[in-house]
N, C-alpha and C positions, 0 to 999 in steps of 0.2 A: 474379116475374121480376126480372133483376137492373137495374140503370138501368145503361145504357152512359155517362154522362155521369158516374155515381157513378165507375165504373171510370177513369174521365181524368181523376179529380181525384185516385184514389190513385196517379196513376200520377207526376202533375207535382206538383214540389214548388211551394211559393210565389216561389223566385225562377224557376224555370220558367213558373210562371201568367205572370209580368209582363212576363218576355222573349217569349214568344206573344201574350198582349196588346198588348206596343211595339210588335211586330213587324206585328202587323193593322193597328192605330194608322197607321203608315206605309204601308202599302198603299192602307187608303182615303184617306189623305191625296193621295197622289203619282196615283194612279189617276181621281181627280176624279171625271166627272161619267162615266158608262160605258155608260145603256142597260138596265142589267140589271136585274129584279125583284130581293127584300130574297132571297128564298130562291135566285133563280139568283146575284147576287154570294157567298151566303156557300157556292158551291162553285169558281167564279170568281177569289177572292179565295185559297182555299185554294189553287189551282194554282199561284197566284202567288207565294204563301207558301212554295211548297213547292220554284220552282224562281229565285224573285229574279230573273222573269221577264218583265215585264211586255206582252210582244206577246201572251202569252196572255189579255189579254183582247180582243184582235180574233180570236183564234184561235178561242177558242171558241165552240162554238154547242149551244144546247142545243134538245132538242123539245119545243114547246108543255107536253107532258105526262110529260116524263120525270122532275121529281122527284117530283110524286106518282107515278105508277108505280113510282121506286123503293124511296120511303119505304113504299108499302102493302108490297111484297114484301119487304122488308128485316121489317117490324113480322111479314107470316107467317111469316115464317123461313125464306125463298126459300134456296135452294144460291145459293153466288156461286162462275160458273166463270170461271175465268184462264185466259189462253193460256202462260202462263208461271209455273215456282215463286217467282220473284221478285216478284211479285206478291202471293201467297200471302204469303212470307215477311216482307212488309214489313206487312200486315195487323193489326192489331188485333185480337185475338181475344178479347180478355174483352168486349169489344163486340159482336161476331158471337155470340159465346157467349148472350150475354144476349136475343137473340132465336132462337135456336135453327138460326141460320144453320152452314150447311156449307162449306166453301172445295173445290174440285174444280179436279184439273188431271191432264189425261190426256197431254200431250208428252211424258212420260216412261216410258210406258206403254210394254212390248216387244210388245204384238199392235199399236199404234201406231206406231212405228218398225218392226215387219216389213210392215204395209200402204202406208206412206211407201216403202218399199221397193219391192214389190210391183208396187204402182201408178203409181210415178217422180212422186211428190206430194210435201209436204212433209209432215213431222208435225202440224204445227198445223193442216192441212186435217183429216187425219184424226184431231186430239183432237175437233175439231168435231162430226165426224161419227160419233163414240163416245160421245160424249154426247148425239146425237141418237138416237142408237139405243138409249140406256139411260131415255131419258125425262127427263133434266139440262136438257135448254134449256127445257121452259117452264114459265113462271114463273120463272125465273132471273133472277139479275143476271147479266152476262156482262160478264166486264171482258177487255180485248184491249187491252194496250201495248206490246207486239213482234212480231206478225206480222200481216203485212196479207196474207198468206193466209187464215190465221184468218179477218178479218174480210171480206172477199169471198167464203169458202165459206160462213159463218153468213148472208150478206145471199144469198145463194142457195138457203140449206135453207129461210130464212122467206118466201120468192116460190116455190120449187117443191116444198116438203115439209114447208107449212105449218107448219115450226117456230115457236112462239110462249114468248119469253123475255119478260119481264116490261121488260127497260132494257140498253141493250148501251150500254158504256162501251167507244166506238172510239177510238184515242187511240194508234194504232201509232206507232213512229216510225223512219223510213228513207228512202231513196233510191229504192227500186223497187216500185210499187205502192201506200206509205203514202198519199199522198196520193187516188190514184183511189179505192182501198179507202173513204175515210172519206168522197170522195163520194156514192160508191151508196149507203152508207147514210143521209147525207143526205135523200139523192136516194129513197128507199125510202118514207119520210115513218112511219118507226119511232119509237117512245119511244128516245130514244138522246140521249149525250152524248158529243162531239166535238170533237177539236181540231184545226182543218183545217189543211192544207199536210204539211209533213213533221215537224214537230216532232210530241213525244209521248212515251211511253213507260212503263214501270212508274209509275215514282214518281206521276207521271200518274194515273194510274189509281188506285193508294194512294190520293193526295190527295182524288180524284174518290169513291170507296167512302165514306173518313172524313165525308167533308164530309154525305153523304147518312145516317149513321148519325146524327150529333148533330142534324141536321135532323128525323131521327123524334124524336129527346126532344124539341127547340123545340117541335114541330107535336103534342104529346101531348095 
């Protein structure tokens, strides 16, 4: 198997190693004292990295058991489904690669968008529920950073249709919905990682996925 961490080193040159390093360097510096275990900061710290953000770490909240749940699933080579190609796109894939993981996203799917139709839903309710139906959610990573449909219908398939994902990374961001969305799942008491109120979004989510891959090499 390939080492995902091998892959990040060919990826960054040396002046790039040092500029991610300053760049962490400051983080923990300015971020102080936070609350967080060693393995929930280096996902914490990554969000922060990723958006020069700093309320993200009131923001986020993690469950008791979500990065081990995510790292076991990540090391089986769990599918990782997105609500969004942006997501996918922004991914790492000689990383994913290297544990045999899959990226899946059904929004753009046309029996998807004729059932959003159909139904007077949106699409991302119904990628959900296309991938519940093909067997995608369990055991899954499920990463959701734009529709808080999305993640209100999946906290529904896993209370009425015993859907079971492996780690849902809620993390939508918007105006309507985002924030209730990422309570219920809260609120659900699922392996899940969150970032509450209305902030959120892909890159989110990106940063949320990376953080938990180099976590399986640290934890090997």
């Amino acid at each position: 198997m390939n080492d995902p961490k091998d892959n990040d080193m060919r990826q960054l040159t040396g002046l790039g190693r040092k500029i991610e390093a300053d760049s962490f360097a400051v983080v923990d510096a300015e971020a102080g004292d936070h609350g967080f275990s060693d393995d929930q900061w280096q996902v914490v710290r990554r969000v922060v990295h990723s958006t020069a953000d700093f309320e993200y770490i009131s923001l986020m909240k993690l469950h008791p058991r979500a990065i081990e749940a995510g790292i076991a699933a990540l090391r089986g080579g769990c599918p990782v489904l997105v609500d969004v190609k942006m997501i996918a796109a922004g991914l790492n894939r000689d990383r994913l690669d290297a544990y045999g993981c899959s990226v899946e996203s059904y929004i753009s799917d046309a029996d998807v968008i004729a059932a959003a139709k159909q139904h007077n839903s949106t699409r991302a309710i119904e990628a959900m529920r296309k991938a519940h139906r093909e067997g995608k959610l369990d055991g899954a990573v499920v990463a959701i950073g734009n529709a808080p449909t999305a993640l209100l219908e999946l906290v529904r398939l896993i209370e009425q249709e015993d859907a079971r994902p492996a780690l849902i990374i809620g993390v939508p961001v918007g105006f309507v919905s985002a924030a209730e969305s990422k309570q219920a799942l809260i609120d659900a008491d699922y392996p899940s990682i969150v970032s509450r109120g209305r902030k959120g979004g892909s890159p989110i989510a990106v940063a949320v996925i990376h953080a938990l891959l180099l976590l399986s090499k640290d934890d090997a």
